[in-house]
LOMAR-767058 format. One record per atom (N, C-alpha, C, O): z, x, y; atom name; residue in one letter. Coordinates in Angstrom, 3 decimals, always signed. Example, Ala and Ser with C-alpha at 12.3 -4.5 7.8 and 13.67 -1.06 7.14 Angstrom:
// LOMAR-767058
+----------+----------+----------+------+--------+
|        z |        x |        y | lodo | rodren |
+----------+----------+----------+------+--------+
|   +7.800 |  +13.190 |   -5.690 |    N |      A |
|   +7.800 |  +12.300 |   -4.500 |   CA |      A |
|   +7.800 |  +13.200 |   -3.300 |    C |      A |
|   +8.465 |  +14.236 |   -3.319 |    O |      A |
|   +7.080 |  +12.850 |   -2.250 |    N |      S |
|   +7.140 |  +13.670 |   -1.060 |   CA |      S |
|   +7.870 |  +12.900 |   +0.030 |    C |      S |
|   +8.039 |  +13.409 |   +1.138 |    O |      S |
+----------+----------+----------+------+--------+
//
This chain:
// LOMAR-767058
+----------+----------+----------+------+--------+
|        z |        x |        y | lodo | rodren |
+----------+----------+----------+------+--------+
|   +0.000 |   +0.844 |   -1.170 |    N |      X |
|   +0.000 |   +0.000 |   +0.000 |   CA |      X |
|   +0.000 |   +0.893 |   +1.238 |    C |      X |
|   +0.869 |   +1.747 |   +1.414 |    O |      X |
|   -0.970 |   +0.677 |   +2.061 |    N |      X |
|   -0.992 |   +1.405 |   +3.342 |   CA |      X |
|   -0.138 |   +0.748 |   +4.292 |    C |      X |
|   +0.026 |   -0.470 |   +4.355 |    O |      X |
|   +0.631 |   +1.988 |   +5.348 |    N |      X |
|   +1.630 |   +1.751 |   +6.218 |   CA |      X |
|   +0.263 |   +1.258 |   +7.120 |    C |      X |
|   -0.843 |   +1.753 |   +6.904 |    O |      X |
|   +0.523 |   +0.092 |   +8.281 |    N |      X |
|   -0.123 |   -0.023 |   +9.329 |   CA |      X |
|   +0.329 |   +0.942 |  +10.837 |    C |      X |
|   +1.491 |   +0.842 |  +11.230 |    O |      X |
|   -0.548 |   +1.744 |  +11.520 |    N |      X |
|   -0.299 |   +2.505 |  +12.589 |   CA |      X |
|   +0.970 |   +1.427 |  +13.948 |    C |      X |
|   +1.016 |   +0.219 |  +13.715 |    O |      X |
|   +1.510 |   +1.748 |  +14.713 |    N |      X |
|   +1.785 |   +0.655 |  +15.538 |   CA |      X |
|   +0.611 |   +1.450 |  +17.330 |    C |      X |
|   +0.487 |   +2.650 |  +17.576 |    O |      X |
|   +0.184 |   +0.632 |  +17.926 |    N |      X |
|   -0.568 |   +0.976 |  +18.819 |   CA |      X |
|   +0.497 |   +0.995 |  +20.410 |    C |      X |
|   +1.542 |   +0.352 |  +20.513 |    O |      X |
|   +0.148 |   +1.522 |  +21.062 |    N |      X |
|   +0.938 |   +1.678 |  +22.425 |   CA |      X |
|   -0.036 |   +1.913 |  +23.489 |    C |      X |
|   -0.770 |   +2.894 |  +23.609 |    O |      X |
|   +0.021 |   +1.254 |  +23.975 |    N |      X |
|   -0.994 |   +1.576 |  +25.547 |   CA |      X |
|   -0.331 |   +2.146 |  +26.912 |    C |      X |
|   +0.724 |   +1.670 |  +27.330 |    O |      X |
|   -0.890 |   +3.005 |  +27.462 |    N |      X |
|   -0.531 |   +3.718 |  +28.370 |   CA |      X |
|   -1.751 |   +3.688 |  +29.459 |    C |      X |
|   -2.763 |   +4.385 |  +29.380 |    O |      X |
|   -1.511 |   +2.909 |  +30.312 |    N |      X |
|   -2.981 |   +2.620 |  +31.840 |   CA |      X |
|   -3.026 |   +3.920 |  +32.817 |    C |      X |
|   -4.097 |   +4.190 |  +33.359 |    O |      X |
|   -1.999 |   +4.647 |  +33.026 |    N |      X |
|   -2.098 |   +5.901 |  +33.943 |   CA |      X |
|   -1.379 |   +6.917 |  +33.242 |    C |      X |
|   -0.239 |   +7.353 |  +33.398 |    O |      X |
|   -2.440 |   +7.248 |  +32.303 |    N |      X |
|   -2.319 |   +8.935 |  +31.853 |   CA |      X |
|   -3.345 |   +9.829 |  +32.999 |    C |      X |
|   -4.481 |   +9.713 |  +33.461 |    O |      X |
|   -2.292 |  +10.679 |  +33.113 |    N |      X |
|   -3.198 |  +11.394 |  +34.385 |   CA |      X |
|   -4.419 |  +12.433 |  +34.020 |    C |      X |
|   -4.078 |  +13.331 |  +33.250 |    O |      X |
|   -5.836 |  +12.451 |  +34.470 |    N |      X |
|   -7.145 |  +13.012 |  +33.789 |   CA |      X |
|   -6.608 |  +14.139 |  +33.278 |    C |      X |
|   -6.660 |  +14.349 |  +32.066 |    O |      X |
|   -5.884 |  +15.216 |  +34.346 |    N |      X |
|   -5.699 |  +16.079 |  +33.990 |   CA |      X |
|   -4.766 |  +16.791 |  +32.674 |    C |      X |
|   -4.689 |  +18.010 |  +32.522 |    O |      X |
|   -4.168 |  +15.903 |  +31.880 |    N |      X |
|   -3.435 |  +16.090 |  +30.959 |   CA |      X |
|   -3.737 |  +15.622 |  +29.646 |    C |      X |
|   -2.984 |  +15.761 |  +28.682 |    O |      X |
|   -4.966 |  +15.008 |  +29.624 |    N |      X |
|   -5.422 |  +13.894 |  +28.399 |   CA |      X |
|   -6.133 |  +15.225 |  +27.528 |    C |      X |
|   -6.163 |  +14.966 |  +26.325 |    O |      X |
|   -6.801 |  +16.799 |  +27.917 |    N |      X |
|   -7.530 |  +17.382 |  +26.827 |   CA |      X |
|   -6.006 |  +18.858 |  +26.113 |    C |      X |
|   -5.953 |  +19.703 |  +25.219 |    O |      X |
|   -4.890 |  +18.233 |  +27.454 |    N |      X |
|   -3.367 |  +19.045 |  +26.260 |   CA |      X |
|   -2.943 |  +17.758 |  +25.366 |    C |      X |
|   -2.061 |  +17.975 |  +24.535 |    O |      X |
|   -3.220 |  +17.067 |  +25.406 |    N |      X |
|   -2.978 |  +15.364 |  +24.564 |   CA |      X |
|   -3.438 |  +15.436 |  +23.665 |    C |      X |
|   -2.835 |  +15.204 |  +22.618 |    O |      X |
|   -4.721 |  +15.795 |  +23.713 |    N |      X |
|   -5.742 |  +15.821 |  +22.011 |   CA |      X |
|   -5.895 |  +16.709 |  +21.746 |    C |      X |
|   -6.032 |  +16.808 |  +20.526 |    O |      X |
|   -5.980 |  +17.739 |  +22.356 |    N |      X |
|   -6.206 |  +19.144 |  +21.717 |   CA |      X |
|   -5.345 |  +20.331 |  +21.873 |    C |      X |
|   -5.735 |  +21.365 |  +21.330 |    O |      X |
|   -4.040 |  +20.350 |  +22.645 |    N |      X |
|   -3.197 |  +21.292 |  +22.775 |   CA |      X |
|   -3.407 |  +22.204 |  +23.330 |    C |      X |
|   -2.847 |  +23.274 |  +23.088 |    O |      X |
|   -4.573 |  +21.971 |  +24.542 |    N |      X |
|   -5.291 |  +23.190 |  +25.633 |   CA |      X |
|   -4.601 |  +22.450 |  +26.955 |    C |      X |
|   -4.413 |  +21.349 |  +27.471 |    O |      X |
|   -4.321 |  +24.138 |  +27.146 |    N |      X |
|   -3.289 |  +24.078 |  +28.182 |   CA |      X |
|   -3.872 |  +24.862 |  +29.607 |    C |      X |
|   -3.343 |  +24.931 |  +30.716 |    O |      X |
|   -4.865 |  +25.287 |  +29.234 |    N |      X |
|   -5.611 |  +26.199 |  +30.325 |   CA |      X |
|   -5.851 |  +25.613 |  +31.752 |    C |      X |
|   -6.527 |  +24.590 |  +31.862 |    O |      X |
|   -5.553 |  +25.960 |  +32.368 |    N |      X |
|   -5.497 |  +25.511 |  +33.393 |   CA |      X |
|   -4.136 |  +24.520 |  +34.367 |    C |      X |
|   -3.948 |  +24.003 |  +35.468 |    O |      X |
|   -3.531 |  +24.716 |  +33.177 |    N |      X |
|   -2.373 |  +23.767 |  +33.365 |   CA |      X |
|   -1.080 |  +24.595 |  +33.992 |    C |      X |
|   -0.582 |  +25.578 |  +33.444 |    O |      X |
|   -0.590 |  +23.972 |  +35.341 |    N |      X |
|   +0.826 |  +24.868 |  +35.131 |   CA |      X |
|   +2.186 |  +24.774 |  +34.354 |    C |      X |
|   +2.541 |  +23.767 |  +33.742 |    O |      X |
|   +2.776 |  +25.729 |  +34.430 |    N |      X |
|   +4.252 |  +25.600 |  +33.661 |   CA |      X |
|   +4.662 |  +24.719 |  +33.448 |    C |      X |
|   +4.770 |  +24.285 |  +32.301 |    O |      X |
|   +5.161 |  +23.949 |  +34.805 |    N |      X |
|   +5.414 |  +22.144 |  +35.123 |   CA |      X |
|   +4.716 |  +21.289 |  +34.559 |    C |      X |
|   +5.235 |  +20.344 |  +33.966 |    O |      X |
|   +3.381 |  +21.464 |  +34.640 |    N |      X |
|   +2.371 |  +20.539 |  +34.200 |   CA |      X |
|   +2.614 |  +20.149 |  +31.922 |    C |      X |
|   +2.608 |  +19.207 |  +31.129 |    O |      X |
|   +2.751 |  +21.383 |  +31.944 |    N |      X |
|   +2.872 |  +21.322 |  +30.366 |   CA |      X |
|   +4.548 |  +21.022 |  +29.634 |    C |      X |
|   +4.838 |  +20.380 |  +28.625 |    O |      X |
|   +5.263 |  +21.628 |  +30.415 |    N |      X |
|   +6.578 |  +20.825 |  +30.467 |   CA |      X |
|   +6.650 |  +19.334 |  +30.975 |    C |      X |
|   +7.502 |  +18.539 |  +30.580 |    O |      X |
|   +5.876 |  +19.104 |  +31.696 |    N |      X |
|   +6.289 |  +17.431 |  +31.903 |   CA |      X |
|   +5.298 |  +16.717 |  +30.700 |    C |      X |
|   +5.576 |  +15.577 |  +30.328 |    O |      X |
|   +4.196 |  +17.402 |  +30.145 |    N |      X |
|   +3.480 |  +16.962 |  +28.901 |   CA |      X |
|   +4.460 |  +16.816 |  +27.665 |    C |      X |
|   +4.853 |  +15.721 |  +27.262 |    O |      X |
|   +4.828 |  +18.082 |  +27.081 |    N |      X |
|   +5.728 |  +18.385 |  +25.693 |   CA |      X |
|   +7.455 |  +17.221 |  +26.111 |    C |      X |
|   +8.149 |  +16.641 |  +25.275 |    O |      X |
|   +7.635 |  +17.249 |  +27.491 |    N |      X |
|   +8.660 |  +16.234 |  +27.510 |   CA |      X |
|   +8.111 |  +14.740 |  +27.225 |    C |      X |
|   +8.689 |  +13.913 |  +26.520 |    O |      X |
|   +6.725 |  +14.522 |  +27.995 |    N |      X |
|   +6.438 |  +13.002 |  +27.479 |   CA |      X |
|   +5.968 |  +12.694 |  +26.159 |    C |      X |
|   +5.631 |  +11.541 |  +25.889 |    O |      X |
|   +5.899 |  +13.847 |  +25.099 |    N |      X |
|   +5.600 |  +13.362 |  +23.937 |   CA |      X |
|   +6.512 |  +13.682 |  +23.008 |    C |      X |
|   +6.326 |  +13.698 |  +21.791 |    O |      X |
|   +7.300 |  +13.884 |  +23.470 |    N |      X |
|   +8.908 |  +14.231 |  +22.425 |   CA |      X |
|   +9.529 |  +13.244 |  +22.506 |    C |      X |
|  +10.344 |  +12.861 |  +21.667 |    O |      X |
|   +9.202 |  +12.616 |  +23.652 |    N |      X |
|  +10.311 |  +11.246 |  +23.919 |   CA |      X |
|   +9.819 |  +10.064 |  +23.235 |    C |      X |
|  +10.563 |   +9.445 |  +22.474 |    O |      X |
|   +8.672 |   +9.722 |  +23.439 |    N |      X |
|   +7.380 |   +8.730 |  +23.154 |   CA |      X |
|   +7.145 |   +8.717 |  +21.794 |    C |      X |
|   +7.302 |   +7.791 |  +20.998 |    O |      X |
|   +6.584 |  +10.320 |  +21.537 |    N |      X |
|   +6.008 |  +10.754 |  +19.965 |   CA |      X |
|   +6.480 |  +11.195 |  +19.176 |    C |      X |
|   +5.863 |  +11.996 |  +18.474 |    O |      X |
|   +7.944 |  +10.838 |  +18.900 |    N |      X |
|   +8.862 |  +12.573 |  +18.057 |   CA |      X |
|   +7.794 |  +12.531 |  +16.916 |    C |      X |
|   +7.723 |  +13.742 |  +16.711 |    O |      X |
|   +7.219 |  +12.164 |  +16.337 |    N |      X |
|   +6.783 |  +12.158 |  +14.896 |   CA |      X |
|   +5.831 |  +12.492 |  +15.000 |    C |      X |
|   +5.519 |  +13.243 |  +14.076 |    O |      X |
|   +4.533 |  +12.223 |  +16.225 |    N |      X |
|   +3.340 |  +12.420 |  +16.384 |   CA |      X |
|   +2.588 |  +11.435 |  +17.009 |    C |      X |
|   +3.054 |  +10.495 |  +17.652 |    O |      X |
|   +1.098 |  +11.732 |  +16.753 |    N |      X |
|   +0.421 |  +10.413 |  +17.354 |   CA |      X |
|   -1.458 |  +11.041 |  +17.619 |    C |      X |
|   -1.926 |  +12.073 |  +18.099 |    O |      X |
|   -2.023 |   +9.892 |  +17.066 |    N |      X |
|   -2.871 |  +10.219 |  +17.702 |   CA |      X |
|   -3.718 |   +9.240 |  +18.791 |    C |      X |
|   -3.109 |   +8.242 |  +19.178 |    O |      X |
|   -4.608 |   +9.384 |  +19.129 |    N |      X |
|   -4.878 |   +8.738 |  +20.553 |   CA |      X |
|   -5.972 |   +8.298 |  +20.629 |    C |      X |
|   -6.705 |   +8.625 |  +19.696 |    O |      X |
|   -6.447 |   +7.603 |  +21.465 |    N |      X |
|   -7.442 |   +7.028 |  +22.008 |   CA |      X |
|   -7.928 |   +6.715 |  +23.633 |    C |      X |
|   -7.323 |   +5.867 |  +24.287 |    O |      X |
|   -9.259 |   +7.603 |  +24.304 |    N |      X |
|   -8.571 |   +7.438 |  +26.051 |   CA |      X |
|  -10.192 |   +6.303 |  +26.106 |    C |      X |
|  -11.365 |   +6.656 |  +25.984 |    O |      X |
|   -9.814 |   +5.395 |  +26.255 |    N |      X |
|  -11.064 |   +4.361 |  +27.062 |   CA |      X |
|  -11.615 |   +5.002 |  +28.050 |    C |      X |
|  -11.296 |   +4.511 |  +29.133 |    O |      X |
|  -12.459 |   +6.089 |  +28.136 |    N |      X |
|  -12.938 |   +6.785 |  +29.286 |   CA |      X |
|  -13.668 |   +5.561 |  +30.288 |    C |      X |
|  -13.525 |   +5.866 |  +31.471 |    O |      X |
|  -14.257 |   +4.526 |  +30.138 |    N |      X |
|  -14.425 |   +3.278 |  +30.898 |   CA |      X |
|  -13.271 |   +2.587 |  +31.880 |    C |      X |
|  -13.598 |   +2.010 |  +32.917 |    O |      X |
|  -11.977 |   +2.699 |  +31.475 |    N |      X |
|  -11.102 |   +1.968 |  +31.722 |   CA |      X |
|  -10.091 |   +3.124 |  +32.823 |    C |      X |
|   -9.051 |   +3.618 |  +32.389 |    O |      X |
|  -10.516 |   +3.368 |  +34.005 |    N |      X |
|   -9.810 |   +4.521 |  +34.748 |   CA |      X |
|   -9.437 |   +3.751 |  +36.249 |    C |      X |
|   -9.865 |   +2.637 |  +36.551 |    O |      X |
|   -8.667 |   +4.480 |  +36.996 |    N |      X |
|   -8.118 |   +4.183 |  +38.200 |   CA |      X |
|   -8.279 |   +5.807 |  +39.002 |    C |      X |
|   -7.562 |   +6.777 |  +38.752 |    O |      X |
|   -9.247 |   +5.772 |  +39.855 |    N |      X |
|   -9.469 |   +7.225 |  +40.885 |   CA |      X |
|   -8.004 |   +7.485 |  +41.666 |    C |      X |
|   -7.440 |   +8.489 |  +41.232 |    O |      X |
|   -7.495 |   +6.996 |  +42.409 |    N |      X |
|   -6.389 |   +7.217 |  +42.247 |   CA |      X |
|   -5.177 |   +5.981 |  +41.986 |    C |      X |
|   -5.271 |   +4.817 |  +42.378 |    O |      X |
|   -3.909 |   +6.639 |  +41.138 |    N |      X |
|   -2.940 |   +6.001 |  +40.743 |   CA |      X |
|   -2.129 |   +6.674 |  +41.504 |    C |      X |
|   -2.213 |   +7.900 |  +41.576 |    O |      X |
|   -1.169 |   +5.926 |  +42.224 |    N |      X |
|   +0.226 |   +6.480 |  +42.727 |   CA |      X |
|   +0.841 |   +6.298 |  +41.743 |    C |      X |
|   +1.449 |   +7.146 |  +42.396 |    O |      X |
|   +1.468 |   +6.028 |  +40.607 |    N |      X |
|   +2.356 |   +5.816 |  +40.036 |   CA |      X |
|   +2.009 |   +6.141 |  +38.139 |    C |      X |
|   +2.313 |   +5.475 |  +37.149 |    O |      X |
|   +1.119 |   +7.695 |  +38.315 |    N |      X |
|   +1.375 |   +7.898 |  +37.032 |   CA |      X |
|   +2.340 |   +7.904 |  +36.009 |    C |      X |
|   +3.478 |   +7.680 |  +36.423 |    O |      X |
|   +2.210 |   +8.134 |  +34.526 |    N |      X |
|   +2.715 |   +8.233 |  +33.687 |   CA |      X |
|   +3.747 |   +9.297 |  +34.283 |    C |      X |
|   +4.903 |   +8.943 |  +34.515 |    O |      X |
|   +3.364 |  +10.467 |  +34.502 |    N |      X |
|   +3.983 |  +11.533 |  +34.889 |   CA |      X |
|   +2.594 |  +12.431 |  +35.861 |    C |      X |
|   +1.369 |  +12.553 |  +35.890 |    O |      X |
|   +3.930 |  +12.914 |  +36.591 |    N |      X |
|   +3.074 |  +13.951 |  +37.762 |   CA |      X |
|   +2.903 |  +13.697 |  +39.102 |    C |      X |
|   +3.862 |  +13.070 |  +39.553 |    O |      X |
|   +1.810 |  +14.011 |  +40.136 |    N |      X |
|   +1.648 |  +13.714 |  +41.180 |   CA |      X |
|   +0.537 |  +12.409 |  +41.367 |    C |      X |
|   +0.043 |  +12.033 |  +40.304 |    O |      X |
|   +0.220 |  +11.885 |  +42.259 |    N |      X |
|   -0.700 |  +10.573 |  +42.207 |   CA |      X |
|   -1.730 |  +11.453 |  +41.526 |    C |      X |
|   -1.588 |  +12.663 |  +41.352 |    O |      X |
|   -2.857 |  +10.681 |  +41.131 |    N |      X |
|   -4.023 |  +11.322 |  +40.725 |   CA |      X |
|   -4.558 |   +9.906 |  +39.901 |    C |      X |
|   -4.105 |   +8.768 |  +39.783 |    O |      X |
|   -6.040 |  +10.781 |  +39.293 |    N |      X |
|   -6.749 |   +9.880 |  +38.658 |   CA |      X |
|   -5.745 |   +9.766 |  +37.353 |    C |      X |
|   -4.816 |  +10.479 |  +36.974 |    O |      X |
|   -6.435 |   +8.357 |  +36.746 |    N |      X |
|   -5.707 |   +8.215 |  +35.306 |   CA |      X |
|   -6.821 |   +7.309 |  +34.823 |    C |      X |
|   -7.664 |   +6.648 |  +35.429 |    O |      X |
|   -6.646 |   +7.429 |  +33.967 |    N |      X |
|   -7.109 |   +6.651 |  +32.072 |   CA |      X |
|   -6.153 |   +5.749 |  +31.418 |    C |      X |
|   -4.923 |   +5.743 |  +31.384 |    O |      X |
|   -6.965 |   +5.063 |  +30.960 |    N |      X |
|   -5.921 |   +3.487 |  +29.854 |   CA |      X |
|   -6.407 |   +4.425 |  +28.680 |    C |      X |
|   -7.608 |   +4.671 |  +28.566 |    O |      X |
|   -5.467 |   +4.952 |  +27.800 |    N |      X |
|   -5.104 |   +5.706 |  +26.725 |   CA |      X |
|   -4.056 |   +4.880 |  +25.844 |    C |      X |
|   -2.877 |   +4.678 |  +26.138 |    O |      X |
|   -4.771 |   +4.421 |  +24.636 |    N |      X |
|   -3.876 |   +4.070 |  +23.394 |   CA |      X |
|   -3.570 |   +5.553 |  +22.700 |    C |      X |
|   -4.187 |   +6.608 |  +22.554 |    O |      X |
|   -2.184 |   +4.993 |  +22.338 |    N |      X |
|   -1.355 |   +6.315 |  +21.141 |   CA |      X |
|   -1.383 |   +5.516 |  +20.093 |    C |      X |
|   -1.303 |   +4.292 |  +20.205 |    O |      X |
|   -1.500 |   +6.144 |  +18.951 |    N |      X |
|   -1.274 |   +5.181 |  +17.207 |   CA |      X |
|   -0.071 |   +6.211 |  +16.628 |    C |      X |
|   -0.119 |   +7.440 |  +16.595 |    O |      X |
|   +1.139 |   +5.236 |  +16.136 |    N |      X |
|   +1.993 |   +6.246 |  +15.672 |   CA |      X |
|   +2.750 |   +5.378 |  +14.362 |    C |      X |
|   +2.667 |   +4.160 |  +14.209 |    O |      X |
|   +3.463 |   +6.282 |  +13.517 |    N |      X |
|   +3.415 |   +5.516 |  +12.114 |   CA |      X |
|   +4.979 |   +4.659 |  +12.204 |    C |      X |
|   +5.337 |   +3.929 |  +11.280 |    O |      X |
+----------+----------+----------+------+--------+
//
């Protein structure tokens, strides 16, 4: 019997943090930037997760990201078990 994933939606993930999200590239990123990442997915993800970003579904700017300074963001589903 397969476990079903549970889905979570997130509307302002900020652009700049969605390719340390899926792929664990950090280049370009500062200290802060990747510490406020590894904190939002320890809290959110202890177990893991993988994702989904509706590249269609964006806001140019969000004042009130997930985390960080205003900026662009993405409607990003997480699937976690």
């Amino acid at each position: 019997m397969s476990k079903r994933l549970k889905k979570l939606s997130y509307e302002n993930i900020p652009e700049w943090a969605i390719y340390f999200l899926e792929y664990g590239d950090d280049e370009g990123l500062t200290e802060k930037e990747v510490d406020e990442l590894i904190n939002f997915t320890d809290i959110n993800f202890p177990v893991g997760y993988t994702m989904s970003v509706q590249w269609d579904n964006f806001r140019d700017f969000d004042s009130h990201p997930a985390f960080g300074l205003p900026c662009k963001t993405y409607h990003v589903d997480f699937y976690v078990n």
